[in-house]
N, C-alpha and C positions, 0 to 999 in steps of 0.2 A: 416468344415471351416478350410482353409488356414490359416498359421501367417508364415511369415519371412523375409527375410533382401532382401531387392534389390540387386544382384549381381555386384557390382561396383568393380573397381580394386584396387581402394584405398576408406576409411571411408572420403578423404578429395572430392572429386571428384564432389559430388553429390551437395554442393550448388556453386559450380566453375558453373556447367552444370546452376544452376538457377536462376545465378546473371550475370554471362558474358556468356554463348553461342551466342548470338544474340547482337549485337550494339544498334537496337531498339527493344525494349519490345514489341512493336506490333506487330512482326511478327510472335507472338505465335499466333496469328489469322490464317496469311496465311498458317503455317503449318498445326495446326489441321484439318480445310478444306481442305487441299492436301492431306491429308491422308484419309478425309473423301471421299475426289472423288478418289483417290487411291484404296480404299474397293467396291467404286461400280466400277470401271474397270477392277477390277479381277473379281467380279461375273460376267460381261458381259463376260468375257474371257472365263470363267470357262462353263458358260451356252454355248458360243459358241461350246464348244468342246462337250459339253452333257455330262457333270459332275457334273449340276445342274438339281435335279427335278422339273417340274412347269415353269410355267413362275415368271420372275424375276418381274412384274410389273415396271413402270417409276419407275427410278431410281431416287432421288434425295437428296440432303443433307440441313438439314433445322439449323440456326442460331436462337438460342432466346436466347434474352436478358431479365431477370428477376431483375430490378434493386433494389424490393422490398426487395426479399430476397437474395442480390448482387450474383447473377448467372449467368454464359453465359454458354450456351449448347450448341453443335454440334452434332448433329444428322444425320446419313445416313441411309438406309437399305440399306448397299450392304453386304459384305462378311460375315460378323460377324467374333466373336472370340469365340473358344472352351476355356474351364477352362484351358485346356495343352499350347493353344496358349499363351494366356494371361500370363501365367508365360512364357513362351518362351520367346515372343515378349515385351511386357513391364516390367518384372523384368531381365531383361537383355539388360542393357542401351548398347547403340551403336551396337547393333545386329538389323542388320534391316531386316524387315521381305518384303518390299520391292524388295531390294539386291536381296534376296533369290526368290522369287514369278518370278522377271523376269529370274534369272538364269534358272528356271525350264522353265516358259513356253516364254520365249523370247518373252515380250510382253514392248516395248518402250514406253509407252503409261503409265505405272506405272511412277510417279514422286518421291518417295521419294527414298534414295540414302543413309543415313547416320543411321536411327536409334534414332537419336537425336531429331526431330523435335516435337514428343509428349511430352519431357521433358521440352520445351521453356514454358508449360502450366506451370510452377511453377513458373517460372517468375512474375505473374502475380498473383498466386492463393496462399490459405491457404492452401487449399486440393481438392483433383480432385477426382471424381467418374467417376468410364468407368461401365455400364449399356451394355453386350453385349449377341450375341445369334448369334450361328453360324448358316450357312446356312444348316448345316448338322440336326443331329435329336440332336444331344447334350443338354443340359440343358443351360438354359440359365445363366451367371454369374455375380458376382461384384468384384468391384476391388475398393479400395481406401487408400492413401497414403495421409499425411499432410503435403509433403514436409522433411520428414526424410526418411531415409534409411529403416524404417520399415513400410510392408502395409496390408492390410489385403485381401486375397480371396475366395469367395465362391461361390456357385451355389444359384441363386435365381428364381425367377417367373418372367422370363423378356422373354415373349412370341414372340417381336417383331425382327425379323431378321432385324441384322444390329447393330450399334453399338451407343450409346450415352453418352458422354463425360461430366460430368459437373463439371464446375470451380467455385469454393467459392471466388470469388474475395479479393483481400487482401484489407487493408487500405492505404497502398501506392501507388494502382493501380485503385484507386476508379473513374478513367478519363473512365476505356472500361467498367463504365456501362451507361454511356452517350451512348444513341440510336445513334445520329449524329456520334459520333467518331467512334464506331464500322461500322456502315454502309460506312465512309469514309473509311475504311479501308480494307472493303470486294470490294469495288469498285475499289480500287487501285491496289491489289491485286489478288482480284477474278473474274475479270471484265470478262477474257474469257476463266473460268474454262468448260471442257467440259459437266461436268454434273451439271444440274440447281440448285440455288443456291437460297435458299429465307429467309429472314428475317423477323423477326417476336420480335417487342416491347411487351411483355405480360402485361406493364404494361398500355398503347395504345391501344391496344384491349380491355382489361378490361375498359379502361377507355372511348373508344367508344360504349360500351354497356348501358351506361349510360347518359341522359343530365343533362347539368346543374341543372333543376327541379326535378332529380331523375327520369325521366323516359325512357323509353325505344327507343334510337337510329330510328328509324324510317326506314331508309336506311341501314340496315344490310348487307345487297347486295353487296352494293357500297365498306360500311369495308372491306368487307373479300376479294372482288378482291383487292384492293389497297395491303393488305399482304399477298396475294399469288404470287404478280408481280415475277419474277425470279430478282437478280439485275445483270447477267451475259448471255452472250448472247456465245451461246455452239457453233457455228458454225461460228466463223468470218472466214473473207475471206483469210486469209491467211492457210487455214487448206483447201480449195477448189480449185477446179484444175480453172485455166484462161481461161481456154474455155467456163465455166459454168459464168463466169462475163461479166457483162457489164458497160459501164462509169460509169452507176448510180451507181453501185453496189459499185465502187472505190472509188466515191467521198463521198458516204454517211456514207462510214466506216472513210473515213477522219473526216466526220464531229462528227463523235462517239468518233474518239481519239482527236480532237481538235475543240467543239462545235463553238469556235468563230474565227476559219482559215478562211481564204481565199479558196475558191477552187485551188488546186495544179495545176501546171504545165502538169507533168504527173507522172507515176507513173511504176517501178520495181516490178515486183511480182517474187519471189526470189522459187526458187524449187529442192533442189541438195539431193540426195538420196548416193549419194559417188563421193569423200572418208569419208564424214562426210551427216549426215544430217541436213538439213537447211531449213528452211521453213521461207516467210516474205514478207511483200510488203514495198518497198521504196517511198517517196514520195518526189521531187522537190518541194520546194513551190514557192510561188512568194516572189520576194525581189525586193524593187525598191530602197529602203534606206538603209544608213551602221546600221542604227540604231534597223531597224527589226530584222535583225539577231542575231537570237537565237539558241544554241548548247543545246544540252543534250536533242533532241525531239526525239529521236530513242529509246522505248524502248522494253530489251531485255527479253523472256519469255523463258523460259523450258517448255514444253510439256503446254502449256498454261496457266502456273504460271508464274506472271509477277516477276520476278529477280528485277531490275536495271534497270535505266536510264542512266549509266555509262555504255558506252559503248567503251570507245577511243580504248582499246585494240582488238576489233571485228572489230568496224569500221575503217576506214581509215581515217587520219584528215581530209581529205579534205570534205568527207561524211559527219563529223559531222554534219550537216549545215544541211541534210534531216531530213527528218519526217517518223515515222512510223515505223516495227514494224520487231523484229528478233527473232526468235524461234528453239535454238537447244538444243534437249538434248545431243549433243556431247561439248557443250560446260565447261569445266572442274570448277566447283563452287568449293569455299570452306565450308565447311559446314554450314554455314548460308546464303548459296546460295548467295551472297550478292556481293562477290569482284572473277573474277577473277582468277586463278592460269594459271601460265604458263603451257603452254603445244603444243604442234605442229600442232595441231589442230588450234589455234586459228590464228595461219600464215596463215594456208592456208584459213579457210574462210576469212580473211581477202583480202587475194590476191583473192581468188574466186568474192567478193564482187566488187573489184576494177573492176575485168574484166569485171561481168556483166552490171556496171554502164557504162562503155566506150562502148561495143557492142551498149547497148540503147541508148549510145548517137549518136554513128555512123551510127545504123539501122533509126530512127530519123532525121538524116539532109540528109540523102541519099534518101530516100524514102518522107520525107515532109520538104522540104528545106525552105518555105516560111512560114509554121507554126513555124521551127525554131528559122527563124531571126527573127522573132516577140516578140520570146519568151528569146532571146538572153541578153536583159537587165538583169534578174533575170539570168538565166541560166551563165550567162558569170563568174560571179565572183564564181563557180561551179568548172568550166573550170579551169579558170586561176589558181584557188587555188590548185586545183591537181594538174596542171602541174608543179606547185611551189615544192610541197610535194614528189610528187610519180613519179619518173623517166619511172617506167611502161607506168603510165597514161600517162603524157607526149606522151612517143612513139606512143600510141593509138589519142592520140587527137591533134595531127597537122594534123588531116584530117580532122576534123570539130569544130576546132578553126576559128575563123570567126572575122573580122575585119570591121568596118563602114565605109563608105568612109568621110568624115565629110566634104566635097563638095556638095555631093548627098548622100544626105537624101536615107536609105533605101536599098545601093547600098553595098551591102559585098562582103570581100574578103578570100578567106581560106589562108594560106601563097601561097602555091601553086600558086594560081591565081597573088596575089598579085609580086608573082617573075616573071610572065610571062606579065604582063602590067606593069612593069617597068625596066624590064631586058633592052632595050636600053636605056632607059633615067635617072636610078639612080645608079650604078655601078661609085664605085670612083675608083683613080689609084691601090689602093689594090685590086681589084677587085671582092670585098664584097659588095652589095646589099643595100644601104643604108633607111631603113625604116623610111619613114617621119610619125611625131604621132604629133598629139596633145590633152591636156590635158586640152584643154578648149577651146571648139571652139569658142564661144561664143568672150571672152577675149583675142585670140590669132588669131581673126579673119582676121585681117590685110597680117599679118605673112601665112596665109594660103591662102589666095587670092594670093599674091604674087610667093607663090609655084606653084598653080596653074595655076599663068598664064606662068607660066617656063615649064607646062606641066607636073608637077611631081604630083603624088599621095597620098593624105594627108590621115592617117584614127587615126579614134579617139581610143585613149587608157586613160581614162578619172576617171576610177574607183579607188574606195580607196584600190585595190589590183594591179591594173598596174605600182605602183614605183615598186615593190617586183617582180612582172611577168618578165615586162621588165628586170630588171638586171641578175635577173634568166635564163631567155629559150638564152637570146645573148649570154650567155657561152655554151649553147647547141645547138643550132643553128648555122650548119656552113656556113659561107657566107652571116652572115644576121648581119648589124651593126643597130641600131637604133638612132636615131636622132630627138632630138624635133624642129618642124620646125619654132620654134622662138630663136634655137643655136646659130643660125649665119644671118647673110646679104645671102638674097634669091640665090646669086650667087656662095656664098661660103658653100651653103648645103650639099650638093654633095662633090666639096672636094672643097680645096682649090685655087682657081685660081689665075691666075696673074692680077697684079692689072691695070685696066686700067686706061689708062691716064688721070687724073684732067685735068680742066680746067683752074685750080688756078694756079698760079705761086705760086715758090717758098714762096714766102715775104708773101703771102694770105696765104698758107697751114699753114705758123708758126701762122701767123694772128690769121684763123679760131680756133686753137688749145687753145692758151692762151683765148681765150675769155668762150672757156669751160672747162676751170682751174676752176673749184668750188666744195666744199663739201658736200653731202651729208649723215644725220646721219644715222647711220650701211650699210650704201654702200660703196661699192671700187670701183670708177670709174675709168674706164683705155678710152682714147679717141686716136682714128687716123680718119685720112682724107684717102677716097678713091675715085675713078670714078667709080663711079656708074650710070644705068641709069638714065634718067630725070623722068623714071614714079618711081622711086624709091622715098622713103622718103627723106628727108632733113636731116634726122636725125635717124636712126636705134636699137635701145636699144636691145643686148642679151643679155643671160644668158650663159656663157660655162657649158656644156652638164654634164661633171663630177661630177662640183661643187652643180648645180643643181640635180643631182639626189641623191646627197649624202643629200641635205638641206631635198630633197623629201621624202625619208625613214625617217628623223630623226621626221619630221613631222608627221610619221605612230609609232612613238615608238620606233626605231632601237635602239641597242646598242652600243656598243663598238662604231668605228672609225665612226659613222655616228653623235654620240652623240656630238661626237669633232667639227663634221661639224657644226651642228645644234647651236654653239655658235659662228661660224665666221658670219662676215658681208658679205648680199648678194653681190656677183662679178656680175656688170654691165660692160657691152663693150659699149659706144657709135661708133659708125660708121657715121664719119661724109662726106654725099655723096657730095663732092666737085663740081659735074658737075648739083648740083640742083641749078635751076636761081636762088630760091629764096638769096644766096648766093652773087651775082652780086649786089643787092640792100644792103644787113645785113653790105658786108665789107668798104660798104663806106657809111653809116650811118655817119653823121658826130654829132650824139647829142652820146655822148661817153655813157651817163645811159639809152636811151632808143636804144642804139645797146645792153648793156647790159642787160638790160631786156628781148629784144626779144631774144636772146642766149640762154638765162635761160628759155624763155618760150618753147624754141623747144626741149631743153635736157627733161625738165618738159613732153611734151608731149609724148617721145619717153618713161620715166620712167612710164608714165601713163601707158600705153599700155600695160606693163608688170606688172601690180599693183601695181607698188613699191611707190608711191606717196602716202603718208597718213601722216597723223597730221596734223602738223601745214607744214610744205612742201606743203599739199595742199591746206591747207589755202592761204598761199603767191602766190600759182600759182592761183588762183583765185582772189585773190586782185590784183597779176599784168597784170589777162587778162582786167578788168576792166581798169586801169590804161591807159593800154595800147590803148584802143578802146577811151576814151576821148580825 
């Protein structure tokens, strides 16, 4: 029999390692399991090479909970430990035997890294026993420690190759002898550990050998497959080449990482062997609402230990937005696997990532164009948001950025397109491309019927990401202005033109002006008199382009000078078309309060049209249409 001290570097070390290593206490879970599928991936290695006698039989690692005599076990047969190991390896914190295993036989496939991860087991426990028997002829040994610096080792009668771990649960940790919480935790965790993974209540079994009346279970059968089930599935598709899958195969593993999604869009199967290796499949999902969207569905595995859900620094913001699933061991953990650390590596799959998503996008609308635009709704704010984020993406994706025509239903435009069916008719005296958009067809209906019938090309930019888009890509866009097509009077889109001649004499323009002298609350109404044509309104309401998109952002959150915006009062333009008949009849009205009223009712109208009418403003325009009609 062994007695001595744990080789630590300082006497203070050893409860720092058993109180703070880990942020969560449960992850002394996922590590011992990592280590347990770590001992059987080296005997697999080892037997490959033919430096195991026999066969290895299935390899597996078994979890039991003994809540009676507060116990959790972890059990493998894969490598075992010799008496020599075992002080190597476990009296000798942060020496990882890991580290050293891949050094010799350059096997990626090993996960652990630090050395530390078997010591998270104090965190949780009184005192630990490790029950081991190496693969070799060695004797089999024990080991056990109480949580001090002192443990005891020796060789025992432990026949079975492979190793078994058990943890005395403390009284502060009395939560992981709850069956539920543990298997929550092997599922979150261990979900697609490569070698099978099974759980076992012992105090569940025992207690299904039993009924109520005392006698004996009946269906035995039925017990023992229910806890033999595996709770981790050793081959998911992101460890399988893309040629071997099919839809179903895609969309079933969706439904394994997100049981109550939606079937996706489509889907990225991620495969890079260098300069780093990456292994993953991406998933689009459907989003039709601002409200669906949900970040932090991307999560990140090591060698099929699930890490983190935090991903920002792998993925690219705009990514965040997908689903499913990333797998590198090149990516740089800190020792609790958990956050992170800088490193050059995580640039480039980063950038790697980006590329692949824009390829997909552009193999995608090039090859199935009408599948696309179908799918354009969800997919767009995808788009848009990269090209916000990532100048790359950007450059990638003005080739299958795509624009609706909101005339014709159905009918899109790439820019490309879009500059070549409007290149004679929307180019103003700067001779910049002027993009007509609307941000609601529906309510700006008018305004784009009008466009239309000028022969100009309206397309919708409608989403809660197109204030942000829009200000964005017009600074990177050269020769491309945008313009929402309710800025201005249908004639002065484009640019500005000269004003044609009224109908009104002089004495009628001032006329017409003073009678839409009136205030409305948080608006600045600015009015002029112009010739417009007769199919034109009587009355025109916009918004200037500026001020409006500045109120537009402040709407979405903005900062700084948008914020400032977001407190002035909406800027209203009336445009009063002087050569509309109705106009002949209004100025010589001779009842001076029902010329007044109807003045009010046509400004009212034109404020309608842009939504700006609400409260009690709309009350009165309803009481004086009434009025008015008696």
């Amino acid at each position: 029999m062994q007695k001595g001290q744990i080789r630590v570097q300082t006497e203070n070390i050893f409860p720092i390692i058993k109180k703070f290593l880990y942020s969560d206490h449960e992850i002394f879970l996922r590590e011992l399991v990592s280590n347990a599928v770590d001992a059987s991936q080296k005997l697999k290695t080892l037997s490959g090479k033919g430096e195991v006698k026999g066969a290895i039989g299935d390899l597996r690692v078994d979890v039991v909970l003994d809540a009676k005599e507060k116990t959790l076990s972890i059990i493998d047969n894969g490598i075992g430990m010799s008496s020599e190991e075992v002080d190597k390896y476990i009296n000798q914190v942060a020496f990882s035997g890991a580290e050293e295993f891949v050094n010799k036989y350059k096997d990626a496939s090993i996960i652990g890294h630090f050395g530390l991860g078997f010591y998270s087991s104090f965190m949780v426990s009184e005192k630990v026993d490790i029950y081991s028997k190496s693969h070799t002829d060695t004797p089999g040994v024990f080991w056990s420690c109480d949580g001090s610096t002192e443990y005891e080792l020796y060789e025992v009668d432990y026949s079975t190759r492979g190793t078994k771990i058990v943890l005395h649960i403390n009284e502060e940790s009395a939560e992981f002898l709850d069956p539920h919480r543990v298997k929550s935790i092997l599922e979150r965790f261990c979900k697609f550990l490569p070698v099978a993974i099974y759980f076992t209540d012992a105090n569940a079994k025992e207690d299904a050998k039993v009924s109520d009346t005392g006698g004996e279970v009946e269906d035995a059968k039925a017990a023992k497959v229910e806890v033999e089930k595996s709770i981790n599935n050793t081959n998911p598709i992101w460890i399988r080449k893309p040629s071997e899958l099919t839809k179903e195969d895609y969309e079933n593993f969706y439904k394994e990482l997100y049981p109550f999604g939606e079937t996706p869009l489509f889907w990225i199967h991620l495969n890079v062997d260098y300069p780093f290796n990456l292994t993953g499949v991406l998933y689009f999902p459907k989003i039709k609402q601002s409200f669906e969207i949900q970040k932090d569905k991307i999560q990140l595995y090591c060698n099929q230990v699930f890490v983190t859900d935090e991903v920002k620094d792998i993925v690219p913001e705009f990514l965040m937005l997908l689903h499913g699933v990333i797998d590198s061991p090149d990516i740089p953990l800190n020792v609790s696997r958990s956050y992170l650390q800088g490193d050059p590596n995580v640039k480039k799959i980063n950038a790697h990532i980006t590329k692949k998503v824009a390829d997909k996008l552009e193999e995608i609308f090039n090859s199935e164009r009408k599948s696309f635009e179908d799918k354009w709704e969800s997919l767009g704010l995808f788009v848009k948001y990269g090209m916000i984020t990532d100048d790359k993406f950007l450059d990638k994706a003005n080739k299958f950025l795509i624009m609706e025509d909101a005339a014709a239903a159905g009918t899109f435009y790439t820019l490309d397109e879009y500059k070549k069916a409007t290149e004679a008719t929307q180019k103003n005296k700067e001779g910049k491309q002027v993009l007509l958009y609307t941000t609601n067809p529906v309510g700006q209906d008018a305004f784009i019927q009008a466009a239309v019938g000028k022969g100009y090309k309206v397309v919708k930019l409608e989403t809660m990401v197109d204030a942000a888009f829009i200000n964005n890509v017009e600074m990177k866009w050269e020769g491309i202005q945008f313009v929402r097509v309710d800025a201005d009077v249908v004639d002065n889109l484009i640019d500005k033109q000269e004003n044609v001649d009224s109908i009104l004499s002089t004495a009628e323009v001032e006329q017409a002006k003073k009678l839409f002298e009136f205030q409305v609350p948080e608006i600045t109404l600015t009015v002029e008199v112009k010739g417009l044509s007769n199919e034109a309104a009587p009355i025109v309401a916009t918004r200037p382009e500026f001020m409006r998109r500045m109120k537009d952002m402040a709407g979405m959150g903005g900062g700084g000078m948008t914020a400032f915006y977001a407190q002035m009062p909406d800027e209203v333009h009336l445009t009063i078309n002087g050569n509309h008949p109705i106009f002949q009849t209004l100025l010589k009205e001779p009842d001076v309060d029902k010329q007044q009223k109807q003045a009010r009712n046509l400004a009212d109208l034109a404020l309608l049209s842009q939504g700006l009418l609400k409260g009690a403003e709309l009350t009165n325009f309803i009481n004086r249409s009434v009025d008015l009609l008696k």
